[in-house]
TORLO-853141 format. One record per residue (C-alpha): x, y, z; residue in three letters. Coordinates in steps of 0.02 Angstrom, whole numbers, plus 32768, in hexadecimal, padded with zeros to 4 digits. Each point is the difference from the previous one (the first is absolute). Example, Ala and Ser with C-alpha at 12.3 -4.5 7.8 and 13.67 -1.06 7.14 Angstrom:
BEGIN
82677F1F8186Ala804580AC7FDFSer
END
This chain:
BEGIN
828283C6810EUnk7FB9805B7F5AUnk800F7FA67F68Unk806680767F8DUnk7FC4802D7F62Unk80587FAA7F66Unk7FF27FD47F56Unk80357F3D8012Unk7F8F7F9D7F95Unk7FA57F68805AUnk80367F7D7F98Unk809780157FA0Unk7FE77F947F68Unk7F767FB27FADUnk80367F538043Unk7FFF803B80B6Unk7F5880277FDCUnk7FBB7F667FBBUnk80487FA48090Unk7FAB807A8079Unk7F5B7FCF7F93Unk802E7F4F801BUnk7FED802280C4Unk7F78805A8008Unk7F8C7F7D7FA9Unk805B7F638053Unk7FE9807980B6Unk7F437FF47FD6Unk7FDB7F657FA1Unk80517FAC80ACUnk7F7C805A805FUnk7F617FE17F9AUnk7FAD7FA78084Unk801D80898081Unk7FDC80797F70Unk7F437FC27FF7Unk7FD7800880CFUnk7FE580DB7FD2Unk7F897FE87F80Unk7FBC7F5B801BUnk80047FC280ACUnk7F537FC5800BUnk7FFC7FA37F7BUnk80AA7FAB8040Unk7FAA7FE7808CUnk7F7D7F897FACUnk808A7FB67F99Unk80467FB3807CUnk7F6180028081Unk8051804D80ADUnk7FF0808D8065Unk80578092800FUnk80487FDD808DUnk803B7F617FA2Unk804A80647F85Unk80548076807EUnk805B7F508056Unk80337FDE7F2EUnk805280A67FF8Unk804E7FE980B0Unk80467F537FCAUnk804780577F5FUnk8048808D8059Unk80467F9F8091Unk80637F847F7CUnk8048808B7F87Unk8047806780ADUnk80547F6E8027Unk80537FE57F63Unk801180BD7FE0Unk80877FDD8094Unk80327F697FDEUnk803180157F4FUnk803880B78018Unk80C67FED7FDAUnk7FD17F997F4BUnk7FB880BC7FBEUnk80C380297FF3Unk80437F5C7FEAUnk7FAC7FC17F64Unk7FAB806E7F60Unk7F4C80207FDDUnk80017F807F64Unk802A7F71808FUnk7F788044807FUnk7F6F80437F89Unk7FD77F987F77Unk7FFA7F44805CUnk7F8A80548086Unk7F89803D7F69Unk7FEF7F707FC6Unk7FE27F9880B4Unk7F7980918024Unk7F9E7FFA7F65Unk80037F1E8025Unk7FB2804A80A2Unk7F84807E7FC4Unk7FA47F8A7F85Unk7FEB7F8B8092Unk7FBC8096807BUnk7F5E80157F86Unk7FDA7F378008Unk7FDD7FDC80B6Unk7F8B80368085Unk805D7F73809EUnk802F809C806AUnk80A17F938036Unk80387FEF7F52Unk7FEC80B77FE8Unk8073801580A2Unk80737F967FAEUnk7FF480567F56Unk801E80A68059Unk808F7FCD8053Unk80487FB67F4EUnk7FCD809A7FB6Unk80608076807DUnk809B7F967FEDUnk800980257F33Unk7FA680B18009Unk8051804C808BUnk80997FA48059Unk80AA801C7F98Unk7F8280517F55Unk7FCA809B802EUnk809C804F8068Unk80517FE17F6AUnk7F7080587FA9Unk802580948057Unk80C07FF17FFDUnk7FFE7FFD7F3DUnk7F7580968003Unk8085805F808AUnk809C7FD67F92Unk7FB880377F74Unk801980C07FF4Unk806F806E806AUnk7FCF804E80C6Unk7FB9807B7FB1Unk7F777FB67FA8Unk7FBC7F8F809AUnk7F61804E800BUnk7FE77FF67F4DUnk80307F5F7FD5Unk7F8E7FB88096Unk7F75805C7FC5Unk80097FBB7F63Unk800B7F488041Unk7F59803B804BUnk7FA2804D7F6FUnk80507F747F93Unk7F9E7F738082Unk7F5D80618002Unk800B7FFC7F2CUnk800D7F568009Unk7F8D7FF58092Unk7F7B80497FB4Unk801B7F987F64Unk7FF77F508082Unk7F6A804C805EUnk7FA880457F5CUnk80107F527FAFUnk7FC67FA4809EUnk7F6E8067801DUnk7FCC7FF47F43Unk80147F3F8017Unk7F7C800F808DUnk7F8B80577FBAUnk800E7FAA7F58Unk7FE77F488069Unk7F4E80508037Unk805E803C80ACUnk804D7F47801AUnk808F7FD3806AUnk80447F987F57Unk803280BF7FC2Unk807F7FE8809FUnk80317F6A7FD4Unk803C80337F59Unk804380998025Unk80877FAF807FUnk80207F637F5FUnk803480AC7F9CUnk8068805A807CUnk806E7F62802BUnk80187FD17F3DUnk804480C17FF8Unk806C7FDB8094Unk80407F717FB4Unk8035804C7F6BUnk803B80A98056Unk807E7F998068Unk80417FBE7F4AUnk801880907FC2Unk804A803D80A6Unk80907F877FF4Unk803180377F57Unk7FF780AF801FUnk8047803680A2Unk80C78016803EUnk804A7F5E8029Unk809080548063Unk8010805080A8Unk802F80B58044Unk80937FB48072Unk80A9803C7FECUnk80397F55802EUnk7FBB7FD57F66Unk80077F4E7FF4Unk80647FB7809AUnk7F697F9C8067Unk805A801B809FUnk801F80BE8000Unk7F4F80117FB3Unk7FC07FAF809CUnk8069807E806CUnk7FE780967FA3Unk7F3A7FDB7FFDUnk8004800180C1Unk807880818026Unk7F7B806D7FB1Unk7F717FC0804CUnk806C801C809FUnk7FFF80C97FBEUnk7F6480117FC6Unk7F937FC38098Unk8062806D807EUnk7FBD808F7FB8Unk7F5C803E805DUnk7FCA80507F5BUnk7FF27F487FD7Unk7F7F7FDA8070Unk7FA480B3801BUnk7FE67FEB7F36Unk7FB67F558012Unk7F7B80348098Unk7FD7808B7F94Unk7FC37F667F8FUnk7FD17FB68068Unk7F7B8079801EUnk7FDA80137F49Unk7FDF7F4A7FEDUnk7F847FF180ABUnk7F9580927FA7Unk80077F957F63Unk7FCA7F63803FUnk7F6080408033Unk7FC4801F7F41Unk7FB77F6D7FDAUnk7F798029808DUnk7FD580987FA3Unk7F9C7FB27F8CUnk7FB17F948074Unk7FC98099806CUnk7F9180307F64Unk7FB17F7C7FDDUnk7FDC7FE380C3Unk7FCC80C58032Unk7FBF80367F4BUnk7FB77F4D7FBAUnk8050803C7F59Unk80007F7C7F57Unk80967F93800CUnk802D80437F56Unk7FF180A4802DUnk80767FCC8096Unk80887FA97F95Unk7FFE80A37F76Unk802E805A80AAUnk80837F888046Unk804B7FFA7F46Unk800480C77FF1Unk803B800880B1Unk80947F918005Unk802780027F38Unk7FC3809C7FEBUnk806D804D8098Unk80A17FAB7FCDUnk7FFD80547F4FUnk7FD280AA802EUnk804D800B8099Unk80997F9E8016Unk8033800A7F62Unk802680C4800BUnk80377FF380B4Unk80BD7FF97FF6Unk7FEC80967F9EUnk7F888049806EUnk806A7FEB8094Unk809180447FC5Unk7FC480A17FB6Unk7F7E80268082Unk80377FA480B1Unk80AF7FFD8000Unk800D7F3A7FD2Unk7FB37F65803EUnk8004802980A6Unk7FC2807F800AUnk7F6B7FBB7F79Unk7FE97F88808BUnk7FDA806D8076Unk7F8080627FA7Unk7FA47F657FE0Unk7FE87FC9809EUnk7FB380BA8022Unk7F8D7FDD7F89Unk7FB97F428042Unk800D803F80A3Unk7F8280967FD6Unk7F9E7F7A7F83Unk7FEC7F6D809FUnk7FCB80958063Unk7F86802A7F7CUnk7FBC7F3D7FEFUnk7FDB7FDE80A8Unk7F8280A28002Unk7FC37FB47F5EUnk7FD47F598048Unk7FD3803680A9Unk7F9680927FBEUnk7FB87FBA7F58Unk802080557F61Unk7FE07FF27F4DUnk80627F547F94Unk804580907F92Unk804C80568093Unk80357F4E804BUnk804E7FCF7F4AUnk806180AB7FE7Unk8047800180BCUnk803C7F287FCEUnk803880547F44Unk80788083805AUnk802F7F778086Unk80347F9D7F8BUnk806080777F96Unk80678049809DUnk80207F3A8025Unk80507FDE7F41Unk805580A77FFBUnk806B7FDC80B8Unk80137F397FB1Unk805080457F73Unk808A804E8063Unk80117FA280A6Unk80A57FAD7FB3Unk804B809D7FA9Unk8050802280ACUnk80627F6C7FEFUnk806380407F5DUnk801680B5803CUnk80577FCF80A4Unk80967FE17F88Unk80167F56800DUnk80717F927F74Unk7FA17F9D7F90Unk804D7F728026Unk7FBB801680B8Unk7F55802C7FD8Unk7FB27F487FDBUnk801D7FB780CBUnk7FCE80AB8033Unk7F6B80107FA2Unk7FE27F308038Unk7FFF804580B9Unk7F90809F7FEAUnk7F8A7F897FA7Unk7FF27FAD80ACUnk7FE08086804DUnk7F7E806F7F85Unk7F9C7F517FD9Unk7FE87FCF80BAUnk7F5580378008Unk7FBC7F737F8FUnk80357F778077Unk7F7C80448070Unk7F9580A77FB9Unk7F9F7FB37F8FUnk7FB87F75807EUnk7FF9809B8076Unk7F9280737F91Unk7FA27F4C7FE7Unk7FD97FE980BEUnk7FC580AA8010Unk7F9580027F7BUnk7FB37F5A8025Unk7FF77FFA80D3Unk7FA580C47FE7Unk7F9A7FE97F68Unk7FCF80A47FA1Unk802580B6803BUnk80587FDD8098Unk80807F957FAEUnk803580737F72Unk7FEB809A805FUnk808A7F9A806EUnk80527FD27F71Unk801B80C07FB8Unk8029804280BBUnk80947F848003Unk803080347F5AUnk800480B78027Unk80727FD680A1Unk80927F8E7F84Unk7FFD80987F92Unk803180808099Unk808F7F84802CUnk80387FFB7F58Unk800180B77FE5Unk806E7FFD80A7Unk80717F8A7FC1Unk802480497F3CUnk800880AB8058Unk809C7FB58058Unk80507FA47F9CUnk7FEF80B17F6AUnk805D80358090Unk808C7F91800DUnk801280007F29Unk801F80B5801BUnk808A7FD88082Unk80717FAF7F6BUnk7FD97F668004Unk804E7FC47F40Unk80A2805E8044Unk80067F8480A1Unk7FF07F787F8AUnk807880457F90Unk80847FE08061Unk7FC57F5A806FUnk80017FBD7F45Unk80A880317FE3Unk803D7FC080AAUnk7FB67F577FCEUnk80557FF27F54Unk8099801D8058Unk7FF57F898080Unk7FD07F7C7F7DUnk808B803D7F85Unk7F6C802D7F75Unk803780707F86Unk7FA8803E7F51Unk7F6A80747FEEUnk7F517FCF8028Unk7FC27F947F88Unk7F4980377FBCUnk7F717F8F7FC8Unk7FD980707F7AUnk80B47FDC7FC8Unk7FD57F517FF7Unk7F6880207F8BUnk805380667F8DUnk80A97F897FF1Unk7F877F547FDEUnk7FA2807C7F7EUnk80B780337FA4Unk
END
């Protein structure tokens, strides 16, 4: 499927675009924690004195609890609006995040982490990416992810910028930690405030108000949507995307191990990296895609060429030896190619065709699916690195990566395929089957519609 050219704007109104603003800082502000591990996962490290592989069993913990509730909580995307799912979880997450920087009792952690997947993740951030999905047409999927990406690695850079300063300023102390979580939960707070004031109170159901046929029409299209294997083929394409990401934090690790480099020096890299990456990568990716690749999918695709040549190109580095400025470029571009495919890995999901009103349980079940590997990557990269310590383990490390990015090429190669079949069409007219069955009538209602009404 080729995204057509067209001259749709992105955002429709001025107040469709301050809400999207709204969701791009609450998006990142709720992952400030998880924000710091690319930059500053050393230092992390000492914060809360464990190991890595301790901090790959934290990750697992927090991935393992928001894939269960991903499920679990996947038909209230639909049922209820983002003002009842977004703001409340804000403000429970940034509670959690100022306790995170006051402990080092590794079982408290494991309970903060679980806490801090239930508020961060759970019910929050499908309906981050429902909002984000609702709010421009099929068209502009690509773009409007892309900009959710750029728009986190602004802020990102702002969070890891202000840490790192904090560190340095502290005379390299742990305390510059401390305070920089105390900051990034008061924001949270007050995000989630302003949250609930700003964003739609109503839903995109045509049975408007009626709690009954709410409840049937929410899983008559969950029934829809998850029979179709475009579904599914989209979310193991993200799946993909998400196992190369979790590897990242390692990145900066591996220099400091192989090269022996200045933990600022490290940190500047992580920042420029991750930050760096999201802005001038993701943000232009959408864009990118759809001139130049044909649309998401096909942007996809050519990204996991590219890690699958760069993993290649890693293990010679660390097998072989090579200079840190040949090492940092290879990570640079790695990184990049990671950011520009997690900038579009959801676009699919909005140019299959599917109703708004269907998107938010759909997107809650692809999360599932495209965050699985951080229920288990992150203590996997861990055990490697620590049970085959220096250049076997990260030569191991980048030969694994190299293989996920082959199967993920596979995979977005097939499921292009199946786009191009006429897909939206098929859904098209299960959609209108479904409205009949259910006696639904109207037009499709349209968050942007929302916006614009509360605005008048």
């Amino acid at each position: 499927m080729t995204i057509p050219n067209n001259t749709t704007p992105v955002f429709s109104s001025r107040a469709v675009l301050m809400n999207f603003l709204v969701l791009v800082l609450c998006s990142q502000f709720a992952f400030s924690v998880l924000a710091m591990k690319g930059a500053l996962l050393p230092q992390m490290l000492e914060l809360w004195n464990i190991s890595k592989t301790q901090f790959g069993i934290l990750m697992s913990i927090y991935g393992i609890v928001h894939n269960i509730l991903y499920v679990a909580l996947a038909w209230v995307q639909d049922r209820f609006s983002a003002r009842v799912l977004i703001p409340v979880n804000m403000v429970m997450g940034g509670l959690t995040t100022f306790f995170l920087g006051q402990t080092t009792d590794f079982a408290t952690l494991c309970f903060l982490f679980v806490m801090l997947s239930l508020w961060c993740e759970g019910a929050f951030w499908p309906a981050v990416l429902s909002a984000v999905r609702k709010t421009t047409d099929d068209t502009n999927q690509g773009k409007i992810f892309g900009l959710l990406e750029g728009g986190r690695g602004a802020v990102e850079l702002l969070q890891n910028g202000v840490t790192v300063a904090l560190y340095v300023f502290m005379g390299y102390s742990i305390l510059g930690l401390q305070l920089a979580f105390m900051m990034n939960a008061v924001v949270m707070i007050l995000l989630g405030l302003v949250a609930w004031f700003l964003l739609p109170a109503d839903t995109l159901l045509k049975t408007g108000s009626d709690s009954k046929l709410a409840n049937r029409e929410v899983l008559a299209g969950m029934k829809l949507t998850l029979r179709l294997p475009e579904v599914w083929l989209a979310g193991a394409v993200g799946f993909c995307v998400y196992f190369v990401y979790t590897a990242m934090p390692y990145f900066v690790t591996y220099l400091g191990e192989m090269y022996v480099l200045p933990a600022l020096a490290i940190s500047i890299f992580g920042i420029a990296s991750t930050s760096g990456g999201r802005i001038a990568v993701a943000l232009p990716s959408g864009y990118i895609a759809g001139r130049f690749l044909g649309g998401a999918v096909g942007g996809l695709g050519a990204g996991f060429l590219l890690t699958l040549g760069l993993g290649a190109v890693m293990v010679a580095c660390t097998v072989i030896g090579g200079a840190p400025w040949v090492a940092m470029s290879s990570l640079m571009a790695f990184a990049f190619a990671i950011f520009f495919m997690r900038a579009l890995y959801f676009a699919p999901y909005g140019e299959m065709g599917l109703p708004q009103r269907f998107s938010g349980s759909v997107i809650a079940m692809a999360s599932f699916i495209v965050y699985l590997p951080s229920s288990f990557a992150y203590l996997l990269w861990a055990l490697i690195l620590d049970g085959n310590p220096g250049v076997h383990g990260y030569a191991l490390m980048f030969f694994a990566l190299s293989i996920v990015s082959a199967v993920g090429f596979v995979l977005a190669r097939a499921l292009r395929q199946r786009m191009r079949s006429g897909t939206a069409d098929r859904v098209a007219v299960l959609v209108a089957e479904l409205d009949a069955k259910l006696g639904l009538q109207g037009r499709e209602k349209r968050l942007s519609d929302l916006i614009n009404q509360g605005r008048s």
